[in-house]
Backbone bond lengths (Angstrom), bond angles and torsions (degrees), N, CA, C in turn:
res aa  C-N    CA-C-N  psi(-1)  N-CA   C-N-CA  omega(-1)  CA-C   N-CA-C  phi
1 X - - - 1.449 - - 1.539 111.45 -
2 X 1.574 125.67 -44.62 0.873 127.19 142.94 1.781 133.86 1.90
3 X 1.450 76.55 -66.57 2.427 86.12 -166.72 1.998 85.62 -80.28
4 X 1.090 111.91 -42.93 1.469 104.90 -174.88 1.747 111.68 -54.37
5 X 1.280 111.73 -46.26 1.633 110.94 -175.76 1.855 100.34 -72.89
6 X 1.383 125.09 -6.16 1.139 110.80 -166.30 1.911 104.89 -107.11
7 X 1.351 105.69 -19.22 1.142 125.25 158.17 1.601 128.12 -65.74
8 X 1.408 117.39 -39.30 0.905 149.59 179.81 2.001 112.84 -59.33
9 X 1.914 95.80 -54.09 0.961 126.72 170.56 1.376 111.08 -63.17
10 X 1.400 130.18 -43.60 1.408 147.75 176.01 1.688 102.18 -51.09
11 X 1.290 96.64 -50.50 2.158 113.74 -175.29 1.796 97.85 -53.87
12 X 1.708 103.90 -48.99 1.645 86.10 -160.26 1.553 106.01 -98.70
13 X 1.074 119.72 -5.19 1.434 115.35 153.08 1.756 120.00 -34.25
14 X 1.751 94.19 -82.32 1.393 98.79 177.58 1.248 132.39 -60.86
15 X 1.577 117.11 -11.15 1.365 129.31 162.61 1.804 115.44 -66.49
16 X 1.479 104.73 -58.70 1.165 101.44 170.95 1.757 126.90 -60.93
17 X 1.307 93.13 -1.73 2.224 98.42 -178.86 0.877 108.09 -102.09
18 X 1.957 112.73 -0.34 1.808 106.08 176.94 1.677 95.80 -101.20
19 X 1.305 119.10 7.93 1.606 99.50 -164.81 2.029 93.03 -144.73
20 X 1.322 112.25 172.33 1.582 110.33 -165.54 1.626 99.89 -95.46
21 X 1.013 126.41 -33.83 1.745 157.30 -176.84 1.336 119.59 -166.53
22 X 1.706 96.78 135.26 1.510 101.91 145.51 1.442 132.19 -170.15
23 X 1.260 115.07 -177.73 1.547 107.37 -150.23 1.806 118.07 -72.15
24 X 0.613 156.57 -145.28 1.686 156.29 161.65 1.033 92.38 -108.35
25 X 1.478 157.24 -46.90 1.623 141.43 177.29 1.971 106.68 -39.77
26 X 1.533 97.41 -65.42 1.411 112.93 -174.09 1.057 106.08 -62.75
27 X 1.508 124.79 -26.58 1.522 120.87 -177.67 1.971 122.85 -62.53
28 X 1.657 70.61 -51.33 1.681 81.23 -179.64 1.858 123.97 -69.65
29 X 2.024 95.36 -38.45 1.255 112.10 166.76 2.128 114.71 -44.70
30 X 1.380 92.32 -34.33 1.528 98.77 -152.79 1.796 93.29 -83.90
31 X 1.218 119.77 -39.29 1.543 125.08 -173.05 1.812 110.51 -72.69
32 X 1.451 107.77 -27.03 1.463 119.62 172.87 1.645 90.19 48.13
33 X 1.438 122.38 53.00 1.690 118.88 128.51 1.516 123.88 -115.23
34 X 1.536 110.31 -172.16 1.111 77.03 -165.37 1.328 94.75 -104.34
35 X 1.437 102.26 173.72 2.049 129.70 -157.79 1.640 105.42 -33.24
36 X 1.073 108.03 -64.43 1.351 125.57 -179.40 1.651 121.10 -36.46
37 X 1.725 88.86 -59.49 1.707 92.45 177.92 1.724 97.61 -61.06
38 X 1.336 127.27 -74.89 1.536 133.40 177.42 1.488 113.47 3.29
39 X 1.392 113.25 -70.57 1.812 157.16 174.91 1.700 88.62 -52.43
40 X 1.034 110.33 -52.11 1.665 98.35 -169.27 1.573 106.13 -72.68
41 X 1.536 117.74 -44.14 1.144 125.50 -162.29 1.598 100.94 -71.58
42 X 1.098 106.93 -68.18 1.498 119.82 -170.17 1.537 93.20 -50.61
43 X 1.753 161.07 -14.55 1.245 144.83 164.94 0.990 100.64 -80.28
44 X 1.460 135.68 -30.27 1.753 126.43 165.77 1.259 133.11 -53.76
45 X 1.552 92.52 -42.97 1.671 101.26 171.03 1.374 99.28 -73.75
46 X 1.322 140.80 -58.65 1.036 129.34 -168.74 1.515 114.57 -50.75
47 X 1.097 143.69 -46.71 1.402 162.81 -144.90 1.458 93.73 -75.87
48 X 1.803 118.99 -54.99 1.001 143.44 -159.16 1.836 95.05 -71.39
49 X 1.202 112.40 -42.65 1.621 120.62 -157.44 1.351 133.59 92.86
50 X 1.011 98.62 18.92 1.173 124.97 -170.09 1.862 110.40 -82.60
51 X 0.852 108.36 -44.45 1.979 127.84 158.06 1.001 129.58 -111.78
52 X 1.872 114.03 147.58 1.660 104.75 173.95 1.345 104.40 -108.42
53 X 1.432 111.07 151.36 1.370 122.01 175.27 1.470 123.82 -117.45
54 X 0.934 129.71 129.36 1.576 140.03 -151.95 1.194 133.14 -137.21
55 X 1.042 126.84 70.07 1.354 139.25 -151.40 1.796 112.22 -85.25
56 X 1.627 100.00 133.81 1.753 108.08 -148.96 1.580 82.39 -141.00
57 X 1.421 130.08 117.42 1.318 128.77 -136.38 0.890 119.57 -7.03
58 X 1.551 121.18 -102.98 1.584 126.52 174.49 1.439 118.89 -82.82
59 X 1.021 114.78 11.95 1.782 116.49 179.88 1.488 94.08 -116.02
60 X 1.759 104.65 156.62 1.498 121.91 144.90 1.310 134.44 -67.93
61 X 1.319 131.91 163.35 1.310 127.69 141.87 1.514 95.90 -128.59
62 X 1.870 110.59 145.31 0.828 125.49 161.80 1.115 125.81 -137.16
63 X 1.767 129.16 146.02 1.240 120.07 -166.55 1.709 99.99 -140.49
64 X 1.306 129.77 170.95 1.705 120.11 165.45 1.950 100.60 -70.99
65 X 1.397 91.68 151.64 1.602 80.12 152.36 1.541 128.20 -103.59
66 X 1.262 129.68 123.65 1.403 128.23 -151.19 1.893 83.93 -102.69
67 X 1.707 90.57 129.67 1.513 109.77 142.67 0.994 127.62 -105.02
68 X 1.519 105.88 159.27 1.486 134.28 -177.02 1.619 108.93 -103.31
């Protein structure tokens, strides 16, 4: 489960470096796995710092975080 959430994580990386933001609907829609793995991955990256997460009532926004 491991290599799958890290793979998974690999998917929304490069998804999120083709686009400026986006929502967790489009996120998950756009990675086409399922919810769970997404949800798992995306708290890794997040955890890691790797993404920001932004919460706009009941929706996300998410973006990479870019260094300088």
């Amino acid at each position: 489960m491991i290599t799958e959430i890290g793979i998974v994580a690999g998917e929304i990386w490069h998804f999120l470096d083709q686009r400026e933001e986006v929502g967790l609907k489009e996120l998950i829609e756009g990675i086409d796995r399922p919810r769970d793995n997404v949800l798992m991955s995306l708290g890794w990256l997040a955890r890691e710092g790797h993404v920001i997460l932004v919460q706009i009532d009941k929706d996300y926004r998410i973006s990479l975080r870019k260094y300088v």
